[in-house]
N, CA, C and O atoms as CSV, one atom per row, in Angstrom:
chain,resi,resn,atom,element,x,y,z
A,1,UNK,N,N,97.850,79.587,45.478
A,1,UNK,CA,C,96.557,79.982,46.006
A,1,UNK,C,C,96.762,81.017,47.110
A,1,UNK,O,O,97.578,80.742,47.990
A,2,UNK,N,N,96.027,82.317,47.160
A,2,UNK,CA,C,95.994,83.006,48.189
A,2,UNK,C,C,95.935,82.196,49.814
A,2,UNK,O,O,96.573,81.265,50.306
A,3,UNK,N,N,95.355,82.663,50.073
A,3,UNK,CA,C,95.164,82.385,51.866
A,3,UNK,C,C,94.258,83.199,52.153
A,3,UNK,O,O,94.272,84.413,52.359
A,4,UNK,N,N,93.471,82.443,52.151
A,4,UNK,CA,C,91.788,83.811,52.976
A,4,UNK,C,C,92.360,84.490,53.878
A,4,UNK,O,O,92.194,85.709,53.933
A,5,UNK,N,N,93.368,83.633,55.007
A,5,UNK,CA,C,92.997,84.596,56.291
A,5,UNK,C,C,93.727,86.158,55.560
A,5,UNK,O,O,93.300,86.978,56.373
A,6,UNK,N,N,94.104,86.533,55.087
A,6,UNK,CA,C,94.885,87.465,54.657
A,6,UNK,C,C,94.219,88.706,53.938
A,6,UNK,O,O,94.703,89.822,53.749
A,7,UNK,N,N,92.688,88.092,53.509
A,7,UNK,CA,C,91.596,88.707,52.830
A,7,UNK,C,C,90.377,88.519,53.421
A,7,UNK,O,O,89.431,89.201,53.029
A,8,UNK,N,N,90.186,87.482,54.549
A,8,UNK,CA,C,88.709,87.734,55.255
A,8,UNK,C,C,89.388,87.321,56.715
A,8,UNK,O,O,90.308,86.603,57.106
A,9,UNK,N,N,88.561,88.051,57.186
A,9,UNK,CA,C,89.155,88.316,59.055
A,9,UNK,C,C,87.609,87.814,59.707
A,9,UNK,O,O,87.003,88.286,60.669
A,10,UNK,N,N,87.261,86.765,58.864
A,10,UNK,CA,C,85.876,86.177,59.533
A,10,UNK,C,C,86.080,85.114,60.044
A,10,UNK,O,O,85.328,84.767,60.955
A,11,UNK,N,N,87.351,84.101,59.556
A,11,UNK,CA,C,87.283,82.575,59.563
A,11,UNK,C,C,87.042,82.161,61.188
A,11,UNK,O,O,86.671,81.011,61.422
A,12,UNK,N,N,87.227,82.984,62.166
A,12,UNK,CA,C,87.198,82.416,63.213
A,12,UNK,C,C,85.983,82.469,63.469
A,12,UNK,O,O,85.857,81.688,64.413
A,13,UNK,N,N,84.814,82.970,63.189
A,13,UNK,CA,C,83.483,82.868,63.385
A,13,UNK,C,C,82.755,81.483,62.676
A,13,UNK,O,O,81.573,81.238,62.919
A,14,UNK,N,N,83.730,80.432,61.602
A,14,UNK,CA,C,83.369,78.986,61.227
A,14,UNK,C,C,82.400,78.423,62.379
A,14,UNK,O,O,82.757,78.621,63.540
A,15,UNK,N,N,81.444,77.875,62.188
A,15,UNK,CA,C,81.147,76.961,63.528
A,15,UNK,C,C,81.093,75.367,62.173
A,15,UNK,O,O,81.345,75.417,60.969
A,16,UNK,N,N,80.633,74.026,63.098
A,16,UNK,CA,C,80.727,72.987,62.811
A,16,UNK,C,C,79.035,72.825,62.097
A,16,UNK,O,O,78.260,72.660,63.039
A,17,UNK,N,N,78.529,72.826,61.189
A,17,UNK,CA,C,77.126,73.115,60.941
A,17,UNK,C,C,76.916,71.846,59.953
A,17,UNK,O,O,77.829,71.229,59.404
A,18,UNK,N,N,75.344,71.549,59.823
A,18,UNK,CA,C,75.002,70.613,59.195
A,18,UNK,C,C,73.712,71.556,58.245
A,18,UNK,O,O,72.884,72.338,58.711
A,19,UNK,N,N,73.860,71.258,57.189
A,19,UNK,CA,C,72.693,71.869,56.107
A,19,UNK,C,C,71.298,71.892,56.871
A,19,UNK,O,O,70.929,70.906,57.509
A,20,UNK,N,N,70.405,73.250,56.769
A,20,UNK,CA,C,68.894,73.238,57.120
A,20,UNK,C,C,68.244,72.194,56.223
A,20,UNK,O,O,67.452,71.282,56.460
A,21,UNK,N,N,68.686,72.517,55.399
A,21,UNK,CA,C,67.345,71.605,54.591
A,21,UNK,C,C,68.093,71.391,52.948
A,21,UNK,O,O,69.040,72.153,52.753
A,22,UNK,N,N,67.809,70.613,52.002
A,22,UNK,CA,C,68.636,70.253,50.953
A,22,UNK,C,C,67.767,71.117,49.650
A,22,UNK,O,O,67.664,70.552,48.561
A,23,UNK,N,N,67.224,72.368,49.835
A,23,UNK,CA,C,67.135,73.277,48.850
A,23,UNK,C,C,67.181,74.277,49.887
A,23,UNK,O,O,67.553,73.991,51.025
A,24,UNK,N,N,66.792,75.529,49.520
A,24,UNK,CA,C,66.789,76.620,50.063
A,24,UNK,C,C,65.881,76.626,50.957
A,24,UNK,O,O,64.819,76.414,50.370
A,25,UNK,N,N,65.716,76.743,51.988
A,25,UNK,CA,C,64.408,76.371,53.374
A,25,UNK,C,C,63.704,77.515,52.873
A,25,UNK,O,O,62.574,77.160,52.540
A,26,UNK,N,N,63.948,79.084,52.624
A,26,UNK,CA,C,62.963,79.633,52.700
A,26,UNK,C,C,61.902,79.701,51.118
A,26,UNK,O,O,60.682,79.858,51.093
A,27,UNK,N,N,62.841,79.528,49.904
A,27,UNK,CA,C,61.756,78.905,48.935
A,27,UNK,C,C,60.914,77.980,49.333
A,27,UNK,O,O,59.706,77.845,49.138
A,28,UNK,N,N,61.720,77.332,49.938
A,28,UNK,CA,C,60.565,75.750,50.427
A,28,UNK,C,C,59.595,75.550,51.363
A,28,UNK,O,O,58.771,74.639,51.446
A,29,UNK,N,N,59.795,76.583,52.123
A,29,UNK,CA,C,58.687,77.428,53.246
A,29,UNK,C,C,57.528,78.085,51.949
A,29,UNK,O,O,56.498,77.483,51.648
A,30,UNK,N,N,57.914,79.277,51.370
A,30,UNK,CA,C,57.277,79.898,50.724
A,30,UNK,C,C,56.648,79.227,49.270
A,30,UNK,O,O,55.788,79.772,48.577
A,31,UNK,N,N,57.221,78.066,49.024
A,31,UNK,CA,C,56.923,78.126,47.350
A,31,UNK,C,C,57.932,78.677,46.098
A,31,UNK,O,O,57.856,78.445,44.892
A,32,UNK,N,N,58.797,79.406,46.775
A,32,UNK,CA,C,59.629,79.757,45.389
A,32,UNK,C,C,60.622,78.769,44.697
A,32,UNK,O,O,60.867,77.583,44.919
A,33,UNK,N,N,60.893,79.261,44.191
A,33,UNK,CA,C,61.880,78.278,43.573
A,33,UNK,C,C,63.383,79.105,43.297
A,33,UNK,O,O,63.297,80.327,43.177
A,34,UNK,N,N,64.565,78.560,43.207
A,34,UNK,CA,C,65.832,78.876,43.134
A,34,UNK,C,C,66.797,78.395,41.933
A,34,UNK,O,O,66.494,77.460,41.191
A,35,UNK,N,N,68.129,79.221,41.808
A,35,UNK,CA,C,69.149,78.458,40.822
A,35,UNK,C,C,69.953,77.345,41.391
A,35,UNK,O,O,70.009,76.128,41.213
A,36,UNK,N,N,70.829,78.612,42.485
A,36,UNK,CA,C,71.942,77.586,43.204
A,36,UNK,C,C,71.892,77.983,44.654
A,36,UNK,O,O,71.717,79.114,45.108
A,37,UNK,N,N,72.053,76.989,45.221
A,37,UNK,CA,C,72.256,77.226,46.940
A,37,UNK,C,C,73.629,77.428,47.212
A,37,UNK,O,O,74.653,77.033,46.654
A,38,UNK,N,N,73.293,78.509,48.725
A,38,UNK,CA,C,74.596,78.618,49.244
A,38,UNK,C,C,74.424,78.079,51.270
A,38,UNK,O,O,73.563,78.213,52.140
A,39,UNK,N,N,75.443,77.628,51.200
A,39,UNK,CA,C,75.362,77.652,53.097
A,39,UNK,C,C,76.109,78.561,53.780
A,39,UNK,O,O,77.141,79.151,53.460
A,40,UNK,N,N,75.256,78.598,55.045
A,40,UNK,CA,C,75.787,79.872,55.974
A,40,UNK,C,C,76.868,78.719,56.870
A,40,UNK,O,O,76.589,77.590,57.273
A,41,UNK,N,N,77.940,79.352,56.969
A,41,UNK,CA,C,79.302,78.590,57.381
A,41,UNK,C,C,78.845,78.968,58.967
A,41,UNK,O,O,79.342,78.306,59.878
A,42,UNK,N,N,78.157,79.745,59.185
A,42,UNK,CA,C,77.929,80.113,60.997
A,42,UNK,C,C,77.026,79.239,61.487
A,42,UNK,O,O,77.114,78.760,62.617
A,43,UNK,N,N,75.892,78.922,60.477
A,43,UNK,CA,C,74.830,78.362,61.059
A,43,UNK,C,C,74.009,77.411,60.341
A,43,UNK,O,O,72.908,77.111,60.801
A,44,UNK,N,N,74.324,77.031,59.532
A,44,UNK,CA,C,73.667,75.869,58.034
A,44,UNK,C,C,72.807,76.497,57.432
A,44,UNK,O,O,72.052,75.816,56.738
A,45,UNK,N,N,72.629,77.737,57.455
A,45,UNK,CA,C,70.928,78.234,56.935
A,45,UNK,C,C,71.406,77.390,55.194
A,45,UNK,O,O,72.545,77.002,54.933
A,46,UNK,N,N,70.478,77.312,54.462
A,46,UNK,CA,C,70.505,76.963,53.152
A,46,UNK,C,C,69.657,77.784,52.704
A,46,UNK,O,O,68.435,77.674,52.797
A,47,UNK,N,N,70.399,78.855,52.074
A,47,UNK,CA,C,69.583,79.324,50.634
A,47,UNK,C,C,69.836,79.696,49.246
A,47,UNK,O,O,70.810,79.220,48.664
A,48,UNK,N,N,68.749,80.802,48.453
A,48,UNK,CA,C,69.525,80.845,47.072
A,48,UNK,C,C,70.469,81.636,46.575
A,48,UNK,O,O,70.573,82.623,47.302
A,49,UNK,N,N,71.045,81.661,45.873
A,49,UNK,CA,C,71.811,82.461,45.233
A,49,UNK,C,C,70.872,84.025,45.171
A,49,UNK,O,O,69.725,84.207,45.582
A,50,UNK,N,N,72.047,85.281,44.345
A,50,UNK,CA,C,71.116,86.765,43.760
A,50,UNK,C,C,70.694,86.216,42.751
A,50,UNK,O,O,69.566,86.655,42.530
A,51,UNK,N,N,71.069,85.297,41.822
A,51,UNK,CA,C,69.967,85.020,40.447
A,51,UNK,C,C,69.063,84.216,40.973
A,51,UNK,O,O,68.498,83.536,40.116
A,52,UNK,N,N,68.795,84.077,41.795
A,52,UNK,CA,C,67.301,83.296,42.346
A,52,UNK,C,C,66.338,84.709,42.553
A,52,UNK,O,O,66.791,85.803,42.891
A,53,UNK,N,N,65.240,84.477,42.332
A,53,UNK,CA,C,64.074,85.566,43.003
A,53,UNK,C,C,64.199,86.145,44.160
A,53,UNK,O,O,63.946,87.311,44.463
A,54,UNK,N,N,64.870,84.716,45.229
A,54,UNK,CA,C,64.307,85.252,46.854
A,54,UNK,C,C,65.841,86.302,47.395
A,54,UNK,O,O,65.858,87.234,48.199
A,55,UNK,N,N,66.754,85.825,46.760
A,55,UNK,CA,C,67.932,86.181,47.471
A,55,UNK,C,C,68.235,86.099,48.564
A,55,UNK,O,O,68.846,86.928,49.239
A,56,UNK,N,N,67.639,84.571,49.011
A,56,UNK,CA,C,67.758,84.412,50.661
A,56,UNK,C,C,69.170,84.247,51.329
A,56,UNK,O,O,69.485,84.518,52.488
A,57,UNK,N,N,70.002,83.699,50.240
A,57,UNK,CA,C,71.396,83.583,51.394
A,57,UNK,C,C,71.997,85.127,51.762
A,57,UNK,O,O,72.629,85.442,52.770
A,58,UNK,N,N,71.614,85.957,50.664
A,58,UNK,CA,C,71.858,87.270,51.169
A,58,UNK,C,C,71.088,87.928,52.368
A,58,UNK,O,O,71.309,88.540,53.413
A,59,UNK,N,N,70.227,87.527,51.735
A,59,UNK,CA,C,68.835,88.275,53.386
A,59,UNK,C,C,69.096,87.501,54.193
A,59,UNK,O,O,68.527,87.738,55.258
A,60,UNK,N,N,69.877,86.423,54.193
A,60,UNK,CA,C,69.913,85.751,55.598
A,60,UNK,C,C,71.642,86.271,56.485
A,60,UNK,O,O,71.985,85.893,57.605
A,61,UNK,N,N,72.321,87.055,55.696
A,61,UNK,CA,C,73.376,87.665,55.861
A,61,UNK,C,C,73.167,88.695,56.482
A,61,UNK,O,O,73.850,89.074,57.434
A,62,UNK,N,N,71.883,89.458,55.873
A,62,UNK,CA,C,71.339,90.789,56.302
A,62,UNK,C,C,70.741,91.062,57.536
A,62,UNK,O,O,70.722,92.089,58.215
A,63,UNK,N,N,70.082,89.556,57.759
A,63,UNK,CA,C,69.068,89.426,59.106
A,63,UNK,C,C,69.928,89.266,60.418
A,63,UNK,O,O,69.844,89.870,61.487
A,64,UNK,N,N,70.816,88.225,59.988
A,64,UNK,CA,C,71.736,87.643,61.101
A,64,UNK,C,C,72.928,88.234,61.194
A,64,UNK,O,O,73.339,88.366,62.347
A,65,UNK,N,N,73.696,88.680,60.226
A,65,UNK,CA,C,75.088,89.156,60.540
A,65,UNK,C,C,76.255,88.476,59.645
A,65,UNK,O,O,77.229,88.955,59.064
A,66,UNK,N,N,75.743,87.138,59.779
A,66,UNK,CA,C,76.375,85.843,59.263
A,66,UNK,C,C,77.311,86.245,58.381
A,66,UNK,O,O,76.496,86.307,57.460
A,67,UNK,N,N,78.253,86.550,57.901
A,67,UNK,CA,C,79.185,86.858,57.004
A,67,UNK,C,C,79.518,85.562,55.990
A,67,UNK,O,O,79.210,85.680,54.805
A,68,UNK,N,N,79.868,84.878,56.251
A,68,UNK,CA,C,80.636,83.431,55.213
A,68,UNK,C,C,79.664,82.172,54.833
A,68,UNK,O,O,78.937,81.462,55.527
A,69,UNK,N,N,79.995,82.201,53.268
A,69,UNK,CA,C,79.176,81.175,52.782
A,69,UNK,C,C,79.412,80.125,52.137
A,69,UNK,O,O,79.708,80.595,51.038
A,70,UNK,N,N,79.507,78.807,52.023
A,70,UNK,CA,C,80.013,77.841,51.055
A,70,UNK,C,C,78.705,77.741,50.027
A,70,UNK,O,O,77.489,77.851,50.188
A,71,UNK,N,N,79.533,77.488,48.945
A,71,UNK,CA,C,78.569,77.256,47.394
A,71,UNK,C,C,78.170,75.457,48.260
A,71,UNK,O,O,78.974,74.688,48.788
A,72,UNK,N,N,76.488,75.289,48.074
A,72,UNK,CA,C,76.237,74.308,48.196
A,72,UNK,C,C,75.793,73.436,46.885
A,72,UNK,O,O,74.831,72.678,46.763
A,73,UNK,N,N,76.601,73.718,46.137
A,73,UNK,CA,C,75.966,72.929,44.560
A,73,UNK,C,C,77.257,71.852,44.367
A,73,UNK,O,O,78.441,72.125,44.561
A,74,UNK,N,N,76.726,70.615,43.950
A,74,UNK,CA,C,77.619,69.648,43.057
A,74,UNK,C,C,78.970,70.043,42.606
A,74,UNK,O,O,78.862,70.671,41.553
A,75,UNK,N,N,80.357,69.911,43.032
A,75,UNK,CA,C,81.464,70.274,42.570
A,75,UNK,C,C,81.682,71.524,42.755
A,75,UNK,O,O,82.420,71.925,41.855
A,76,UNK,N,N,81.409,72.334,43.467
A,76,UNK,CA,C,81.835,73.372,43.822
A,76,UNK,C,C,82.236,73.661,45.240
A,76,UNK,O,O,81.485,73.607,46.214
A,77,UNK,N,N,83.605,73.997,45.236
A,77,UNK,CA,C,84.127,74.565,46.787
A,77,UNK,C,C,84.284,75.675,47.706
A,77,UNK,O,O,84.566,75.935,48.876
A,78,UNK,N,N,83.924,76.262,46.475
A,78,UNK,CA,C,84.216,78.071,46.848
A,78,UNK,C,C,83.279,78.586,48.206
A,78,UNK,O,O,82.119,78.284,48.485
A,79,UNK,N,N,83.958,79.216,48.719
A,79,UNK,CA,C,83.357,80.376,49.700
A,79,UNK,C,C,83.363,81.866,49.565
A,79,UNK,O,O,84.332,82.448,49.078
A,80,UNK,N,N,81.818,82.773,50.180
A,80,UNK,CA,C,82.212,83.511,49.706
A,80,UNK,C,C,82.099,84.348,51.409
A,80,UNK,O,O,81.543,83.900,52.412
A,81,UNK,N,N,82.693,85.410,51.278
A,81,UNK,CA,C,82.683,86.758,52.798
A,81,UNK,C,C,81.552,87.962,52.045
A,81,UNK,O,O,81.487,88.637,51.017
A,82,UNK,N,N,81.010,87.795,52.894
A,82,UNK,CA,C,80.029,89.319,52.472
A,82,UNK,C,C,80.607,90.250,52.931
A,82,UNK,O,O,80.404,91.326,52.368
A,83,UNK,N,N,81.375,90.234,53.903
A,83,UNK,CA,C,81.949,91.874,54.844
A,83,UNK,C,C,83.274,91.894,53.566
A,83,UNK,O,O,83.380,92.642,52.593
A,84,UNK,N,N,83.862,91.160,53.866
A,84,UNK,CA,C,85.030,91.438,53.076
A,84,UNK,C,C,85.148,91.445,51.383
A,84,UNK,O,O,86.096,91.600,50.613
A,85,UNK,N,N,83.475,91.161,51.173
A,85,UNK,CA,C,83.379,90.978,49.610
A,85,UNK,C,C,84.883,90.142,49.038
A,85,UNK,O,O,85.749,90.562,48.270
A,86,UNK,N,N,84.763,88.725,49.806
A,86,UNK,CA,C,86.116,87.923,48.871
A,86,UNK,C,C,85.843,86.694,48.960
A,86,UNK,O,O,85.482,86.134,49.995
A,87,UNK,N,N,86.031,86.049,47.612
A,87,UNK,CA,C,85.777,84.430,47.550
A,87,UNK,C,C,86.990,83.766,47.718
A,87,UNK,O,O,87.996,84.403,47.406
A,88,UNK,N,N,87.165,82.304,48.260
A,88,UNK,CA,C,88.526,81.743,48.282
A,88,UNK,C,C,87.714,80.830,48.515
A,88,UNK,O,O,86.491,80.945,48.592
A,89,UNK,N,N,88.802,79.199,48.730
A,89,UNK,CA,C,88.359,78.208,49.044
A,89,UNK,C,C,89.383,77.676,49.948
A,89,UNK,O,O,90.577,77.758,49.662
A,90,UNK,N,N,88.841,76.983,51.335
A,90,UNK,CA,C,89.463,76.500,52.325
A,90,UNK,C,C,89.874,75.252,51.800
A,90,UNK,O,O,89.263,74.687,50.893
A,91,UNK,N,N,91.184,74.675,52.502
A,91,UNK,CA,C,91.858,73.273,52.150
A,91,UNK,C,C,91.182,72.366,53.611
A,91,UNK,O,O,90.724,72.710,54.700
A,92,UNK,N,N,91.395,71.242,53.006
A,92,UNK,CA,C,90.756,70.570,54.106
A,92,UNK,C,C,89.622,70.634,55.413
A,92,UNK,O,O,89.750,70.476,56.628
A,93,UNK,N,N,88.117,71.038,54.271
A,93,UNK,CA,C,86.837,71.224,55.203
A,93,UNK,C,C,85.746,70.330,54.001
A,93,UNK,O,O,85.893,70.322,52.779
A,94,UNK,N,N,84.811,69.723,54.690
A,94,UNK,CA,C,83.942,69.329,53.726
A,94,UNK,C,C,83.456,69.776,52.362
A,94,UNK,O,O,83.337,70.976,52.112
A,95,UNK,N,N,83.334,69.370,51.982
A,95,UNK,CA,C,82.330,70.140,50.609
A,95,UNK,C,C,80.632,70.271,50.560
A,95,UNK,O,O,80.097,69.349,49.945
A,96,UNK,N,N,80.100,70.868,50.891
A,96,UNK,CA,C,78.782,70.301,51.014
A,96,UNK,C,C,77.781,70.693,49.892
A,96,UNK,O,O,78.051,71.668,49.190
A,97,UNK,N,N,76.513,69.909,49.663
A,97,UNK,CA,C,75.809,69.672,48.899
A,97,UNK,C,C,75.055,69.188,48.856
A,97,UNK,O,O,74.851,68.384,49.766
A,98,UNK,N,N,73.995,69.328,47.669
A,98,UNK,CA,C,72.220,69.263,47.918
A,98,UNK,C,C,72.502,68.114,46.773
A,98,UNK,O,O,73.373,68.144,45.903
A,99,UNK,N,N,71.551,67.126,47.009
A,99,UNK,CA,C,70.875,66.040,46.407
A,99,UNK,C,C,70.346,66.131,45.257
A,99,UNK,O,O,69.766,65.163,44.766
């Protein structure tokens, strides 16, 4: 397995975060609906994926800065870096996930 730090120069911006909400908060504010959620590793935002309508975990990248995201779906570990455009998965950090 690679080693992120070697491909994203974000990891030190991790904070300790707990999920906004267990779908995407801003579909769920608005009414839309989504495929798959992702979490913001800086700040818990929860939103959807680009094949969702809203493309909130991206606009929430766009708004805030936020660079790093964990896949919040069932069995999945992956993270992804928006600055560095690179996915990897960290060893020993939670997995998190929607209900």
């Amino acid at each position: 397995m690679t080693d992120p730090e070697e491909f994203c120069h974000h990891l030190d911006q991790v904070q300790e975060v707990s999920p906004s909400a267990d779908g995407c908060e801003d579909c769920l504010r608005e009414g839309g609906q989504w495929v798959h959620l992702r979490m913001c590793m800086i700040c818990g935002h929860v939103g959807c994926c680009d094949n969702s309508p809203g493309h909130h975990a991206t606009g929430h990248f766009d708004a805030s800065g936020h660079p790093l995201i964990q896949s919040f779906e069932p069995g999945e570990e992956w993270w992804w870096c928006y600055v560095d455009e690179f996915a990897f998965e960290v060893e020993g950090v939670p997995n998190y996930q929607h209900t």
